[in-house]
TIPA-881793 format. One line per field, with one value per residue (C-alpha): residue in three letters; x, y, z. Coordinates in nm, 4 decimals. Layout:
<pts>
residu: Ala	...
c1: X	...
c2: Y	...
c3: Z	...
</pts>
This chain:
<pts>
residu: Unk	Unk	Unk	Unk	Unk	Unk	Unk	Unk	Unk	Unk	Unk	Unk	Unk	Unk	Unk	Unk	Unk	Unk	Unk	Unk	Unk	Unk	Unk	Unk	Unk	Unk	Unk	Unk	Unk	Unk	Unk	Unk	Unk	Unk	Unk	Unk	Unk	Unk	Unk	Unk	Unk	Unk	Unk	Unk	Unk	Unk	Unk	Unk	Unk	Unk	Unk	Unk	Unk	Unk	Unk	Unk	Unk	Unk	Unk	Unk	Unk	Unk	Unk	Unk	Unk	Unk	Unk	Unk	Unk	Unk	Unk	Unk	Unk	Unk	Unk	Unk	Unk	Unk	Unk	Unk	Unk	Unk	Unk	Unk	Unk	Unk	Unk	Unk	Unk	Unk	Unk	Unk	Unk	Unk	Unk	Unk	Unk	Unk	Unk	Unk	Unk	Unk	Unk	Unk	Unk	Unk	Unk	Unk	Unk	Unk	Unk	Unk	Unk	Unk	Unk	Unk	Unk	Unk	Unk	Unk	Unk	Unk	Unk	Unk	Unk	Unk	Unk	Unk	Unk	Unk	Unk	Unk	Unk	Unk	Unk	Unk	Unk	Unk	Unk	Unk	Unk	Unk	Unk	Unk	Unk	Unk	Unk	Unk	Unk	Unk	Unk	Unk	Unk	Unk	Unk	Unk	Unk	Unk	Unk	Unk	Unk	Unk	Unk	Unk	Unk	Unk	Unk	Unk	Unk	Unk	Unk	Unk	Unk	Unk	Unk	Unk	Unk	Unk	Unk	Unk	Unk	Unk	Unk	Unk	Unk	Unk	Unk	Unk	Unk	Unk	Unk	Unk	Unk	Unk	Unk	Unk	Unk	Unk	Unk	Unk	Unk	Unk	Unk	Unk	Unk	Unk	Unk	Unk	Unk	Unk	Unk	Unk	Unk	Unk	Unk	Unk	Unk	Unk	Unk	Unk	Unk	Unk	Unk	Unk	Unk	Unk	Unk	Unk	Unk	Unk	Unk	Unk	Unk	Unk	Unk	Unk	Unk	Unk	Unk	Unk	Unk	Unk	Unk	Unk	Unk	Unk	Unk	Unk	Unk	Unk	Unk	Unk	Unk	Unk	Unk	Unk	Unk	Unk	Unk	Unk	Unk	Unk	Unk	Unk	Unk	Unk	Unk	Unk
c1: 0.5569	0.8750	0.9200	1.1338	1.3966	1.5323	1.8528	2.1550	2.3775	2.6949	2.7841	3.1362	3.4234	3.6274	3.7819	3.9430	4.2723	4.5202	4.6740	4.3324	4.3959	4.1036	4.1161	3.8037	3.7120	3.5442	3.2337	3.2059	3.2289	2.9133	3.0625	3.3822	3.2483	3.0178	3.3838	3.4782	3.2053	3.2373	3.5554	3.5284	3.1951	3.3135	3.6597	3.5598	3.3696	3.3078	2.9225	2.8811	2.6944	2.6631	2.3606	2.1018	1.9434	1.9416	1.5872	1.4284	1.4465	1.1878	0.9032	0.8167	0.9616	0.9736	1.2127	1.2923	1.5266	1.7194	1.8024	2.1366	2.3976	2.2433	2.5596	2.8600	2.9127	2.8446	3.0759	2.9547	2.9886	2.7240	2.4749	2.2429	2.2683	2.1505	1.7389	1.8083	2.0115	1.7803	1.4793	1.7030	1.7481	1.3801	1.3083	1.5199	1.3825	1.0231	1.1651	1.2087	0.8501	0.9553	0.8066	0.9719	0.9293	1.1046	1.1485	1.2047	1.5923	1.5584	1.3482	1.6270	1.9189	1.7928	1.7216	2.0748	2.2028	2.0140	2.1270	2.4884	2.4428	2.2386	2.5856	2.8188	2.6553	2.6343	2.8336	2.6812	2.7163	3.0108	3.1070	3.0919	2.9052	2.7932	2.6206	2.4501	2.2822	2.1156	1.9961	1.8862	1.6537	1.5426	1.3825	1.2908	1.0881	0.8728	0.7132	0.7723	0.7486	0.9914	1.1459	1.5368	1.6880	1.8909	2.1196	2.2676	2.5652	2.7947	3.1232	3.5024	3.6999	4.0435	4.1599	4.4196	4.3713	4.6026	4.5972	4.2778	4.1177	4.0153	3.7971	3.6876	3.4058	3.3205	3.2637	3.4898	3.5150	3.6935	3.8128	3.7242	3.9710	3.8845	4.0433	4.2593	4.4903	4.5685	4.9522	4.8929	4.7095	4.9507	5.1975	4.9824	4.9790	4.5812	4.6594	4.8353	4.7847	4.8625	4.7727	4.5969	4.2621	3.9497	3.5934	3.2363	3.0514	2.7261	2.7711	2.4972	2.4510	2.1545	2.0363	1.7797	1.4991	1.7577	1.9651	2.2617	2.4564	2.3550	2.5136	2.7015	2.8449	3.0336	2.9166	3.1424	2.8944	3.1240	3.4836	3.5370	3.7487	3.8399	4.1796	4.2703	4.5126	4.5703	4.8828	5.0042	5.1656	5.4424	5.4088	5.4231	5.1901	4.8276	4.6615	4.2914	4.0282	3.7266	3.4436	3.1612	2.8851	2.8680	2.6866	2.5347	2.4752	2.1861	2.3692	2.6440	2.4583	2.2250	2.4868	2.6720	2.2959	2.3248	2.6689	2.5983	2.2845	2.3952	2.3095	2.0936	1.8296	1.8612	1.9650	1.6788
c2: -3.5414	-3.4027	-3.0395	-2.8878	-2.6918	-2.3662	-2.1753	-2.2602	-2.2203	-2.1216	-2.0827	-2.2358	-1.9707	-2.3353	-2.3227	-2.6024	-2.5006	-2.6441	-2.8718	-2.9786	-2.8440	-2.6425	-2.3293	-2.2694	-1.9095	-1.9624	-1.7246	-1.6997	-1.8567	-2.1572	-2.2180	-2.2381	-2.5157	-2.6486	-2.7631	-2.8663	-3.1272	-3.2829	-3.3234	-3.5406	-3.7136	-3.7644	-3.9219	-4.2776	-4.3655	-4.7355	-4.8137	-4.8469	-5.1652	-5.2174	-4.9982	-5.1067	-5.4112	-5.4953	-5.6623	-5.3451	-5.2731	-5.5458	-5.3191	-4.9592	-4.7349	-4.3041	-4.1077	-3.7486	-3.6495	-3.3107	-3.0531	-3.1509	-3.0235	-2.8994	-2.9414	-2.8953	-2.5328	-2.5482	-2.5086	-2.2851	-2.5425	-2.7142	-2.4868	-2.5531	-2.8725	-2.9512	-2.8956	-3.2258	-3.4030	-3.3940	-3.5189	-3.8039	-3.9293	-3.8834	-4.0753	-4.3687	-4.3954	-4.4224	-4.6796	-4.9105	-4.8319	-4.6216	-4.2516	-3.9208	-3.6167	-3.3168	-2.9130	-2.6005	-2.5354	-2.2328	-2.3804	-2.6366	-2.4399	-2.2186	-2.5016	-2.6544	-2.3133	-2.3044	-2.6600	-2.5421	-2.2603	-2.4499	-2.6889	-2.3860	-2.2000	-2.5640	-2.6513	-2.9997	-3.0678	-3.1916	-2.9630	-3.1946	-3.2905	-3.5953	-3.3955	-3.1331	-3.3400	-3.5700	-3.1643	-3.1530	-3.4800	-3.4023	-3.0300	-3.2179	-3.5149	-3.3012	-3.1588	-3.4630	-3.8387	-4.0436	-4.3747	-4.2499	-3.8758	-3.8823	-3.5873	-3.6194	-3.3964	-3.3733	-3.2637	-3.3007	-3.6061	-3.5741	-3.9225	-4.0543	-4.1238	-4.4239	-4.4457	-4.1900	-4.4866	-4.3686	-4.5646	-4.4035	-4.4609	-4.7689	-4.6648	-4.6640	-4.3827	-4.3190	-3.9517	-3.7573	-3.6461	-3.3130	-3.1199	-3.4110	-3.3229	-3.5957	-3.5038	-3.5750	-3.8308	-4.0334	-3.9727	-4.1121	-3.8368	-3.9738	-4.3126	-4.2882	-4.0396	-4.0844	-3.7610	-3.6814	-3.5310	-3.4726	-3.6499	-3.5634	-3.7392	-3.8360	-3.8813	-4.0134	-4.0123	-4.2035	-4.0935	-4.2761	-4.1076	-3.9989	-3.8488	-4.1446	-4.2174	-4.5650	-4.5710	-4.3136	-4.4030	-4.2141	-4.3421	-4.1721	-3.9353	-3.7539	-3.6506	-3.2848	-3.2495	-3.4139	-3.4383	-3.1539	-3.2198	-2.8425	-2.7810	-3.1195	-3.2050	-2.9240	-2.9419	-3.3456	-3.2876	-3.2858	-3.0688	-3.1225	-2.8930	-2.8385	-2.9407	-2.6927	-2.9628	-3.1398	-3.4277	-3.4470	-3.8058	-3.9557	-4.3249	-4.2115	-4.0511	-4.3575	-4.5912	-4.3241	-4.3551	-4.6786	-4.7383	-4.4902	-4.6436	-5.0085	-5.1808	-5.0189	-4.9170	-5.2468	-5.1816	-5.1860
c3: -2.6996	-2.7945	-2.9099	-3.1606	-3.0088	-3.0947	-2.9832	-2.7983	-2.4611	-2.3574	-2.7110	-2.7252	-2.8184	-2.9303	-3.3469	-3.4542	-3.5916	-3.8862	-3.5899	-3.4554	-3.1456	-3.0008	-2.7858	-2.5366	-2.4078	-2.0969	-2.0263	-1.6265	-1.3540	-1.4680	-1.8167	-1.6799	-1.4092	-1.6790	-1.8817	-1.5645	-1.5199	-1.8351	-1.8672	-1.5318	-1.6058	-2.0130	-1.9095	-1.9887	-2.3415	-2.1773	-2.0840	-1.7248	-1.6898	-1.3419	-1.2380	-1.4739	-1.5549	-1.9596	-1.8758	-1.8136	-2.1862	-2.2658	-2.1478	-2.2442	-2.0633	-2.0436	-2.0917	-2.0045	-2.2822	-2.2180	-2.5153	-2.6669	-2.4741	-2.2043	-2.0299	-2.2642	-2.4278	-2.8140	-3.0546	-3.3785	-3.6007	-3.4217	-3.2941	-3.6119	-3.6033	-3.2383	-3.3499	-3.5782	-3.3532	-3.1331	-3.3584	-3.4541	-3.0871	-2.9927	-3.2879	-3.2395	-2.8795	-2.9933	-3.2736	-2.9725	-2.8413	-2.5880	-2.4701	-2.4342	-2.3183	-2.3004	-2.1790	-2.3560	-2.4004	-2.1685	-1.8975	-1.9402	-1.8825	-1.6583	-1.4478	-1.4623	-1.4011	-1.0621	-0.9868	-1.0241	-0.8004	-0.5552	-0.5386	-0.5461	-0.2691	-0.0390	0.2788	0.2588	-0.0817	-0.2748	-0.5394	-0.8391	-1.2048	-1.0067	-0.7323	-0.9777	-1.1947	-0.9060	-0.8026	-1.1012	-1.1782	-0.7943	-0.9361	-1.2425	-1.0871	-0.8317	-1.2029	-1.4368	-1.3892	-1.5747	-1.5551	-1.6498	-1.7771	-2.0759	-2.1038	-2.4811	-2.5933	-2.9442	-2.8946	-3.0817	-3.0421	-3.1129	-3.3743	-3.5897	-3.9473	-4.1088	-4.5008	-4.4632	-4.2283	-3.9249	-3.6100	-3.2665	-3.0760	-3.2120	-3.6139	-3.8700	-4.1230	-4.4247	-4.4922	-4.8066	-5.0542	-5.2624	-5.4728	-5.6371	-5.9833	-6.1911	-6.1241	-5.7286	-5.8128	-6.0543	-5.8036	-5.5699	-5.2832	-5.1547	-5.1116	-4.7602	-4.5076	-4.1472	-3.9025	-3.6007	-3.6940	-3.4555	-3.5325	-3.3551	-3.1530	-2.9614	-2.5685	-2.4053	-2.0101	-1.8655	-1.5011	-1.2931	-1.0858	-0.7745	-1.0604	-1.0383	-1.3808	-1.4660	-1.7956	-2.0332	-2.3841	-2.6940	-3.0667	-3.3341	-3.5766	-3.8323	-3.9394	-3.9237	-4.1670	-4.5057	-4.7195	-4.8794	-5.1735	-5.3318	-5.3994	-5.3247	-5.5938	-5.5517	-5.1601	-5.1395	-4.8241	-4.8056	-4.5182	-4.3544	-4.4648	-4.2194	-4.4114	-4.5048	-4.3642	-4.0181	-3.9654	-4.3371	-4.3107	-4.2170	-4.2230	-3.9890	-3.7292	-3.7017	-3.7016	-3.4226	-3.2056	-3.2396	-3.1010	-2.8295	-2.6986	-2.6884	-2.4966	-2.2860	-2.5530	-2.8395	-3.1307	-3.3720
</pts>
């Protein structure tokens, strides 16, 4: 059964700025190797397909679901928000008939800590994400039994926007406009925007019982920010306001489960 978790990690020093850039203060030596590791094991949003066989989802299977990012620092925006996220991907896995369970996030992170130390401190091992994690399920398994470990994460994902339209991770979204006069909007000022803005999303890794990645995914969630038009009719520019709300709604973050699941749990 899974449990509600409370608190967060490595809370991530990361603010997204008027440009959408984002600037990350590192704290030590693990965060620093934590950002490390997912930049390397995050580099492709593609499914790998070749280490799992799609049959396998016909019968029930168990899953060991990890706190949401376990492995990723948080940024503030998100640390409230990682409770529910994590409710809505336990609850789309038991939608299929599947079974979860899951650990405390401390007994969680303490345990990946250890993992990453175990690597650090290793002649034998290769210094690596890939090598951690298959630590990791290996200290996991000799106290669980599970048939795959899902390690879910949310995280920014930089975008463009064309006439407010903007697609990533296989969703489209259109961007809110607020604060709209009827000046800007006679002169039509909303009606085409093209910029590079940054949108969340889900990132799913899937690791078998000797801790190998046999499939990882990105489904777009939500746009962090929407189109800002004060002032617009004197500046002839619209700007992007971070919105006060992440990941408000419920039919975007299904559909973004959905995408970042498929295929290896179907869609349902």
């Amino acid at each position: 059964m899974a449990r509600r978790l409370r608190g967060s990690w490595w809370c991530n020093q990361a603010t997204p700025e008027f440009n959408l850039r984002y600037r990350m203060k590192p704290s030590g030596w693990i965060a620093a190797f934590t950002l490390f590791a997912f930049a390397c094991a995050h580099g492709s949003g593609d499914p790998n397909l070749e280490h799992f066989d799609p049959t396998a989802a016909d019968n029930p299977r168990h899953f060991m679901v990890l706190p949401v990012n376990i492995t990723i620092k948080t940024a503030p925006e998100f640390s409230s928000e990682l409770d529910d996220m994590f409710g809505a991907i336990a609850g789309y896995i038991r939608e299929g008939g599947d079974t979860i369970e899951t650990v405390s996030r401390e007994d969680a992170t303490a345990q990946w800590a250890k993992s990453i130390v175990k690597v650090k401190k290793s002649e034998e091992l290769d210094d690596n994400f890939e090598t951690a994690m298959r630590v990791y399920v290996a200290d996991l398994s000799k106290s669980h039994s599970f048939d795959a470990l899902i390690a879910p994460s949310i995280a920014y994902r930089t975008t463009k926007t064309r006439d407010r339209l903007v697609k990533w991770d296989g969703v489209f979204r259109k961007m809110k406009v607020i604060n709209l006069s009827d000046i800007a909007k006679k002169k039509g000022l909303a009606r085409s925007l093209t910029m590079q803005i940054a949108g969340v999303s889900l990132h799913v890794m899937v690791f078998d019982q000797d801790g190998e990645l046999i499939f990882q995914k990105y489904g777009g969630l939500d746009l962090v920010h929407d189109v800002d038009m004060t002032g617009a009719e004197f500046t002839m520019s619209p700007k992007a306001s971070l919105k006060e709300k992440l990941l408000n709604e419920r039919d975007h973050v299904r559909e973004g489960l959905e995408v970042a699941f498929d295929p290896y749990l179907p869609k349902h």
